[in-house]
C-alpha positions as CSV (number, residue, x, y, z in Angstrom):
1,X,6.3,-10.7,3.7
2,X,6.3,-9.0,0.1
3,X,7.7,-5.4,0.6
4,X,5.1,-3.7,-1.3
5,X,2.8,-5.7,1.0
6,X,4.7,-4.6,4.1
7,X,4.6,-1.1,2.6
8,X,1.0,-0.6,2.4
9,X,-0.6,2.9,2.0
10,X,-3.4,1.6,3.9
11,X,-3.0,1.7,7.6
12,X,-3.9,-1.6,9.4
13,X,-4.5,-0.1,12.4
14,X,-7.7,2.2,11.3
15,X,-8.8,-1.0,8.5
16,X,-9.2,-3.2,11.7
17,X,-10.5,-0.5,14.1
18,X,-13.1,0.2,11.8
19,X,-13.8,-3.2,10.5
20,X,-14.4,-4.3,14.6
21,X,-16.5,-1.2,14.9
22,X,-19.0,-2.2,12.0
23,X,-19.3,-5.9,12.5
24,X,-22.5,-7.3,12.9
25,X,-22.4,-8.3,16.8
26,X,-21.1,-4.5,17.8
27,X,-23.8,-2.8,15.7
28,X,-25.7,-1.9,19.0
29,X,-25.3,1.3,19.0
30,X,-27.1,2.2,21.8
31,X,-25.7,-0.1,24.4
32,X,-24.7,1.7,27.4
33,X,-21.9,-0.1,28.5
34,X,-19.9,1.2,25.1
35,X,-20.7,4.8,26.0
36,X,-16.6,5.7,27.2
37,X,-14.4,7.0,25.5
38,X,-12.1,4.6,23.7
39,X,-8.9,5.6,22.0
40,X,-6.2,4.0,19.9
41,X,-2.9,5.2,19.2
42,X,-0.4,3.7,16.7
43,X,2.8,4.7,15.1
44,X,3.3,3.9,10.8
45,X,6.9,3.1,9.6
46,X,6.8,6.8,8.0
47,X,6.5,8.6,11.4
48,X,3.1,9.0,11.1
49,X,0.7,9.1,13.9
50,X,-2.3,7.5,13.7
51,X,-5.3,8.0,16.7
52,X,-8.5,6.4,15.7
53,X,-10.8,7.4,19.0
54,X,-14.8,7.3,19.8
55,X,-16.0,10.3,21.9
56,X,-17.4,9.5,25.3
57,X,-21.1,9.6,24.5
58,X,-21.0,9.5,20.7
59,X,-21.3,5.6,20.1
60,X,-22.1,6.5,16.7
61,X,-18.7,8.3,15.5
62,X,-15.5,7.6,15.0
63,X,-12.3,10.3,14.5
64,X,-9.6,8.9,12.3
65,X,-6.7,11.4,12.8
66,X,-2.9,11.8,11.9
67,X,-0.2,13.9,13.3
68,X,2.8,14.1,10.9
69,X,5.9,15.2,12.0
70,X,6.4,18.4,12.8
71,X,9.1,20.5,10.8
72,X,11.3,23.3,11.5
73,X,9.5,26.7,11.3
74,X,13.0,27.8,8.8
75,X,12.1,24.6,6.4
76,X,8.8,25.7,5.2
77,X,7.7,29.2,4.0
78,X,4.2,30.7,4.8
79,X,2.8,30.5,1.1
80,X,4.4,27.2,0.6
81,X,1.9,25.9,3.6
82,X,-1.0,27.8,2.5
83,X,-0.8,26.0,-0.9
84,X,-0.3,22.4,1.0
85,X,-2.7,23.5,3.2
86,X,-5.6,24.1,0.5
87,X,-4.5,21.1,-1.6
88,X,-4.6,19.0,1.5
89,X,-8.5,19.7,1.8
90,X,-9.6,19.7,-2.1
91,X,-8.1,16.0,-2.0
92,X,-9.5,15.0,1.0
93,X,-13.2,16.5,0.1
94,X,-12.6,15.1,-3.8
95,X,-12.1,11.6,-2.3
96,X,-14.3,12.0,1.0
97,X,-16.8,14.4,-0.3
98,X,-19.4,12.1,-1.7
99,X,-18.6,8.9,1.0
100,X,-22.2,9.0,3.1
101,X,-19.7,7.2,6.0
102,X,-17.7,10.5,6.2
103,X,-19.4,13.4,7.8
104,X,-17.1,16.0,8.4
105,X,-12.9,16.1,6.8
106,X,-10.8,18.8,9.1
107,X,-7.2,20.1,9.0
108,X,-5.3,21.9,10.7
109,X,-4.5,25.8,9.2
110,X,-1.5,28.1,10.1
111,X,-3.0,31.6,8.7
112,X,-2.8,33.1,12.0
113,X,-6.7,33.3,13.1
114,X,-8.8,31.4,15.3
115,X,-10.5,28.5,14.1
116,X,-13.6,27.7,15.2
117,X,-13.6,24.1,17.7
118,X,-16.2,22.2,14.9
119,X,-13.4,22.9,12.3
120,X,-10.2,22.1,13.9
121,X,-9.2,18.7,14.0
122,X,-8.2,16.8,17.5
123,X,-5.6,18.3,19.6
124,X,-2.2,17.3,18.7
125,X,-3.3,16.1,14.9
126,X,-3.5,17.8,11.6
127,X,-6.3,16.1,9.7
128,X,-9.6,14.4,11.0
129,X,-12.1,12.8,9.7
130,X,-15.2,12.3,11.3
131,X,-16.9,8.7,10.3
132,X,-20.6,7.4,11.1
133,X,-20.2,4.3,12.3
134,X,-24.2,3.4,11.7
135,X,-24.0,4.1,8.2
136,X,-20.8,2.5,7.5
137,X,-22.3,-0.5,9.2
138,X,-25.9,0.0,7.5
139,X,-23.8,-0.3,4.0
140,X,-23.4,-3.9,2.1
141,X,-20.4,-5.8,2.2
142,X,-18.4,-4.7,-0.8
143,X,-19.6,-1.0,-0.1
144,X,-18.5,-1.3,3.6
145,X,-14.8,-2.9,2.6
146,X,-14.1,-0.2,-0.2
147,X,-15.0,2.8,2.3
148,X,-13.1,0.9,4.9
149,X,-10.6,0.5,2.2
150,X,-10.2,4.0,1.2
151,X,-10.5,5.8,5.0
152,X,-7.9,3.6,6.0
153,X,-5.9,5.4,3.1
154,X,-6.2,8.7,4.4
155,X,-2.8,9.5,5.3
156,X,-2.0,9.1,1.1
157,X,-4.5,11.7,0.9
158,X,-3.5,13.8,3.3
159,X,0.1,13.7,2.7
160,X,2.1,14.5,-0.3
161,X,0.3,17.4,-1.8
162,X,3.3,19.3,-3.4
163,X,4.2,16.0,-4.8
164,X,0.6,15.0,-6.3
165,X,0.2,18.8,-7.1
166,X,3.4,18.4,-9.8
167,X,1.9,15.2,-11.2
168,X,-1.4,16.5,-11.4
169,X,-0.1,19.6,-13.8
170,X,1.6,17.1,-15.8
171,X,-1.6,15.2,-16.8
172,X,-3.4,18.1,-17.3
173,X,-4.2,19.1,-21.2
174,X,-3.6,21.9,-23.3
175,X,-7.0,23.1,-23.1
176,X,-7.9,23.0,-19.2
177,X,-4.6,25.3,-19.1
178,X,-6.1,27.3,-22.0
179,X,-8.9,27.3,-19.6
180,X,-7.5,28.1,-16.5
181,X,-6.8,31.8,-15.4
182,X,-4.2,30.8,-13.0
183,X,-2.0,28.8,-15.3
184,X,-0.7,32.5,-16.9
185,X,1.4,32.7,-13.7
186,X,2.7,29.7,-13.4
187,X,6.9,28.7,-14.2
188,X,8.3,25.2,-14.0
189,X,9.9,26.1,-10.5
190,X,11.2,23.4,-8.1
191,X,9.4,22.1,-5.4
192,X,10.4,20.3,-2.0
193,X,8.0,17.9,-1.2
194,X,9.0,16.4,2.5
195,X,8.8,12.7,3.3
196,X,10.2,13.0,6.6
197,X,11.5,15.6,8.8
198,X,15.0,14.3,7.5
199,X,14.1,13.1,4.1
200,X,13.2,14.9,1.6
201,X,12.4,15.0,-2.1
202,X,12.4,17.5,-5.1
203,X,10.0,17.9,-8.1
204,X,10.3,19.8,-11.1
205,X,7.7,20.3,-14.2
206,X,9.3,20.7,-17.4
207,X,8.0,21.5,-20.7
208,X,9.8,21.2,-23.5
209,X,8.6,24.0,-26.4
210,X,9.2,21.7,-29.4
211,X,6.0,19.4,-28.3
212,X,4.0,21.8,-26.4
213,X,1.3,20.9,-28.4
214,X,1.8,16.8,-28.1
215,X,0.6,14.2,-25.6
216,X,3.8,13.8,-23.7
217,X,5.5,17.2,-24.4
218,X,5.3,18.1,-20.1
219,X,7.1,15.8,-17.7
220,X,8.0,16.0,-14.1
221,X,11.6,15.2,-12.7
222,X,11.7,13.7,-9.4
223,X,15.0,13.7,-7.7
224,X,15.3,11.8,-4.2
225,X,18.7,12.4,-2.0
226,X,19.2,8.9,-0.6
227,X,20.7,9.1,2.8
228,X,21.6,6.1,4.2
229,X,23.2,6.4,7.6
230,X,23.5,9.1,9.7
231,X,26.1,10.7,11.6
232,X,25.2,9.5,14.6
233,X,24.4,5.8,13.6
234,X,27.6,5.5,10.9
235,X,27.3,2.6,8.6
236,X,29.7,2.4,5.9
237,X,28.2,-1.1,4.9
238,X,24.8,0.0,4.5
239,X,26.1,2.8,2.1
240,X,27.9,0.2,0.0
241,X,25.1,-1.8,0.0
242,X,23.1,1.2,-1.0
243,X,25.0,2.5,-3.8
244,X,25.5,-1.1,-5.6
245,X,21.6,-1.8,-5.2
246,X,20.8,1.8,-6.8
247,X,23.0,1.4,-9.6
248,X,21.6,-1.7,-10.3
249,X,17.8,-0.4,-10.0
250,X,18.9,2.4,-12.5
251,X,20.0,-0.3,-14.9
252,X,18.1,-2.5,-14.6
253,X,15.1,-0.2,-15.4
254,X,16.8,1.1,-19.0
255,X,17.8,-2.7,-20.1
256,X,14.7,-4.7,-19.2
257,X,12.3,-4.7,-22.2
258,X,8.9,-5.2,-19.7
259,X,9.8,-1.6,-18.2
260,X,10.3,0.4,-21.4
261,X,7.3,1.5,-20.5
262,X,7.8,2.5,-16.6
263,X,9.5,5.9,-15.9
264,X,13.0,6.7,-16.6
265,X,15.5,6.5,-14.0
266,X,18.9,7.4,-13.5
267,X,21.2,7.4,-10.8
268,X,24.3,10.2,-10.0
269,X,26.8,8.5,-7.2
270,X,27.8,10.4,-4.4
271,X,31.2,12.6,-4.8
272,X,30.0,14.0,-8.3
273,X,28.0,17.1,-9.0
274,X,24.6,16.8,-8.0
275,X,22.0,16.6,-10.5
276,X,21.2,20.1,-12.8
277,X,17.5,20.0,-11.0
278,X,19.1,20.6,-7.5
279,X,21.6,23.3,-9.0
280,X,20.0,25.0,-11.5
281,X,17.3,27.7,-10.2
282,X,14.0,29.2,-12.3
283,X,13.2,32.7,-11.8
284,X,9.9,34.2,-13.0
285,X,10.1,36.5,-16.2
286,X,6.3,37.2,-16.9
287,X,4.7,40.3,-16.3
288,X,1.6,41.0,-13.8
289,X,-1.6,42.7,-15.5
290,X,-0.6,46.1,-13.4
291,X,2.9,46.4,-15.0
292,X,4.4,45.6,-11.8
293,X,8.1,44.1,-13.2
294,X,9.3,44.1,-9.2
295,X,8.6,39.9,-9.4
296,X,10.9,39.8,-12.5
297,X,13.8,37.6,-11.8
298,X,13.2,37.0,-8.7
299,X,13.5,33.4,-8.2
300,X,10.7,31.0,-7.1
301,X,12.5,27.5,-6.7
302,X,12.4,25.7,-3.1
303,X,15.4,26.0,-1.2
304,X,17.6,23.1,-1.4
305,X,18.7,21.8,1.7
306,X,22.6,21.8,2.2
307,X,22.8,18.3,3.9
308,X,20.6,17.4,0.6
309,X,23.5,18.4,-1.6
310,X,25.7,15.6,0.0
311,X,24.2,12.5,0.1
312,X,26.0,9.3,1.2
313,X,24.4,7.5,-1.0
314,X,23.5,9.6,-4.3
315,X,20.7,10.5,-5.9
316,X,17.9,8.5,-7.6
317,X,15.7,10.5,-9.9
318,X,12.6,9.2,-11.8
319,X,11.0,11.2,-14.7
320,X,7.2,10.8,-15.2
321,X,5.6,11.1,-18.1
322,X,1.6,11.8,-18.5
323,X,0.9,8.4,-19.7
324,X,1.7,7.4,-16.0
325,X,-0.6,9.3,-14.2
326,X,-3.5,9.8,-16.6
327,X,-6.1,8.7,-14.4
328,X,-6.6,9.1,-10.3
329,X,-5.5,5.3,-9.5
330,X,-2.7,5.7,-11.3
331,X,-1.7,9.5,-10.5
332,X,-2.5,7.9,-6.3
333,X,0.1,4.9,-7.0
334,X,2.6,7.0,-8.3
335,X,2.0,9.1,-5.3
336,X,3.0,6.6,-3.3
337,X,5.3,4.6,-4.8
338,X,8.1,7.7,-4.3
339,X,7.0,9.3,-1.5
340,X,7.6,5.4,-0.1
341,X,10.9,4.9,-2.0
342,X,13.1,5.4,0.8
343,X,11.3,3.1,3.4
344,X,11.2,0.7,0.3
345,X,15.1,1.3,0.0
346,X,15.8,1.0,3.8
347,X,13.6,-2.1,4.3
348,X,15.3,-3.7,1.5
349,X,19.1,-3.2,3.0
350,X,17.7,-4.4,6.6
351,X,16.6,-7.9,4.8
352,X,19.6,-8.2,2.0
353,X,22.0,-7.8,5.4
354,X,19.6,-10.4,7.4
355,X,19.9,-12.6,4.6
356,X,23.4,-12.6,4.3
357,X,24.2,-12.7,7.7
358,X,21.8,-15.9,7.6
359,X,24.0,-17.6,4.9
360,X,27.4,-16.6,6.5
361,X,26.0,-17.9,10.3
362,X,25.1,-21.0,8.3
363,X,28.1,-21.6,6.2
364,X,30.4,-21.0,9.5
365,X,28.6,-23.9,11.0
366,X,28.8,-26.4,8.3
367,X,32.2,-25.6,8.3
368,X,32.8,-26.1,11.9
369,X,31.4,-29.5,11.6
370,X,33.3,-30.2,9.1
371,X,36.4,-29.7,10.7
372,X,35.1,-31.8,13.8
373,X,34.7,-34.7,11.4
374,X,38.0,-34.4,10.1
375,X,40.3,-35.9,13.2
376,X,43.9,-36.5,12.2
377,X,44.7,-40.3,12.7
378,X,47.7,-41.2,14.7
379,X,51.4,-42.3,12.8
380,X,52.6,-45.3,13.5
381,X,55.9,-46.1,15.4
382,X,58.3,-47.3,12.8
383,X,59.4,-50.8,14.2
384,X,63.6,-50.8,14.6
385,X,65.4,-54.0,15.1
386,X,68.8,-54.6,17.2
387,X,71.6,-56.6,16.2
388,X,70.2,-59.9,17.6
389,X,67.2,-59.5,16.1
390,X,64.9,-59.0,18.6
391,X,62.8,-55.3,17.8
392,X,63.5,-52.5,20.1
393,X,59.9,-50.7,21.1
394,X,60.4,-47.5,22.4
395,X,58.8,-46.9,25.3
């Protein structure tokens, strides 16, 4: 199977769940004998939970949830989650908001009050979204499949939001910053975007002053630490594996004349200094509209992770451009592309050593065989004569 394919940001589990939900022979919806509660739980590669449940009684909705894994209360600050927090919904509501099959979008809050029980999502999840089954199933064919399609996507949507939040200010134009009031306030600070509770990624928006005014004078640095084995699980063959695939990515990339058009790449081995994004910090000289100069020099980067600073197997960093996320497929698909990189990494180490293990297995037979074949034929006596002439056979 095609690792892209394998590595789908659409999750099987809810595409088939709501695909046998909606065919024609289960559009009864008010059958009594489907009036319990059903529930389906599944696990993605990414360590994302995924519960796609009917209510006892409610034949006619579905709840798609996700529970991602939790963090550390120390890796996360409280403004930091407020900001994922509120990007988290305007995705969800800007791709869900005009989808008749999607009634209600919930997630999870940490401000500290009480959230009513219509608001908060399923116990144990952070996003839900509500779907009516009877007009997902009253839709045509094609409609049907691309909401299917794109609710089975919901974990892209719901995930990632300091990473698509970067991307998004680099395709923005001069003038909706002229036009937004909140853009005053903003510095190219560096921001930690987790994949997983133990990997992690960094963004950076930079704009470089000499084509401020030009198409492609903001970018956004992505730098990922690629750690390849723990300390518990040590593989030192992995990690060599690692660093000679990366290395060849990162040239790969600048030599081949189809990608002069993909995003730049570079790749800083392990034992060197890590890369100026991850070292380098941004503090905020602007002044607020009281006079208040208190926020002066303070700085406003993410902390960087110490364990981040050492990685076994270096760093990977890809710098985008607004040419590749100009419109919402593309900005969703670059989304996704890095926030998968290190499953896509991982899963390609687990089949490279598969492979060769393969060949090796199968070369060791072939030469076992060979040997077999190869018996060594017996010398002959040499034949000794006596004096009378007769020939003396030893016995």
């Amino acid at each position: 199977m095609d690792a892209e394919a394998l590595l789908s940001p659409s999750s099987a589990v809810v595409r088939a769940f709501l695909a046998k939900r909606t065919t024609t022979s289960r559009c009864d919806f008010d059958d009594d004998d489907e009036k319990e509660e059903t529930t389906l739980i599944a696990r993605e590669f990414d360590g994302v939970t995924v519960r796609c449940s009917i209510p006892k009684g409610a034949t006619t909705k579905a709840l798609i949830s996700l529970a991602f894994p939790k963090l550390s209360q120390q890796t996360t600050q409280q403004r930091r989650r407020r900001e994922r927090e509120d990007a988290c919904k305007a995705t969800l509501m800007e791709t869900y908001g005009a989808m008749p099959a999607v009634t209600a979008v919930r997630v999870l809050t940490f401000s500290g009050g009480e959230e009513e029980e219509d608001d908060a999502p399923e116990f144990g999840c952070d996003v839900t979204v509500e779907v009516d089954l009877k007009r997902l199933a009253a839709l045509n064919d094609d409609e049907k499949e691309e909401n299917i399609e794109a609710i089975s996507k919901v974990r892209t949507y719901a995930g990632y939001g300091t990473l698509r939040e970067c991307l998004k200010r680099v395709s923005r134009t001069k003038r909706e910053d002229d036009e937004d009031d909140d853009d005053d306030d903003w510095v190219p600070a560096l921001r930690r975007q987790f994949v997983a509770p133990a990997v992690s990624m960094y963004c950076r928006v930079e704009e470089d002053e000499s084509l401020k005014d030009a198409e492609e004078g903001r970018s956004c640095t992505v730098v990922i630490p690629m750690h390849i084995s723990s300390s518990v699980s040590n593989n030192e063959d992995e990690v060599v594996i690692a660093r000679a695939f990366l290395a060849h990515f990162a040239e790969a990339s600048r030599s081949s004349a189809r990608l002069s058009a993909a995003p730049f790449v570079n790749y800083h081995k392990p034992g060197n200094k890590p890369p100026l994004e991850l070292t380098t910090t941004t503090t905020k000289t602007k002044t607020n509209n009281n006079n208040n100069d208190d926020e002066n020099g303070i700085c406003d980067d993410d902390e960087v992770d110490e364990m981040d600073l050492n990685a076994n197997g270096g760093y990977i960093s890809f710098v985008l451009f607004p040419r590749h996320v100009k419109t919402k497929e593309s900005l969703e698909r670059a989304v996704w592309l890095l926030a998968s990189f290190p499953n896509f990494i991982k899963s390609h180490l687990k089949c490279s050593k598969a492979y060769w293990h393969g060949k090796m297995r199968g070369k060791a037979e072939e030469l076992l065989e060979t040997l077999k074949r190869a018996q060594k034929e017996p010398k002959a006596s040499p034949k000794k004569k006596l004096m009378s002439g007769r020939t003396y056979v030893p016995r």
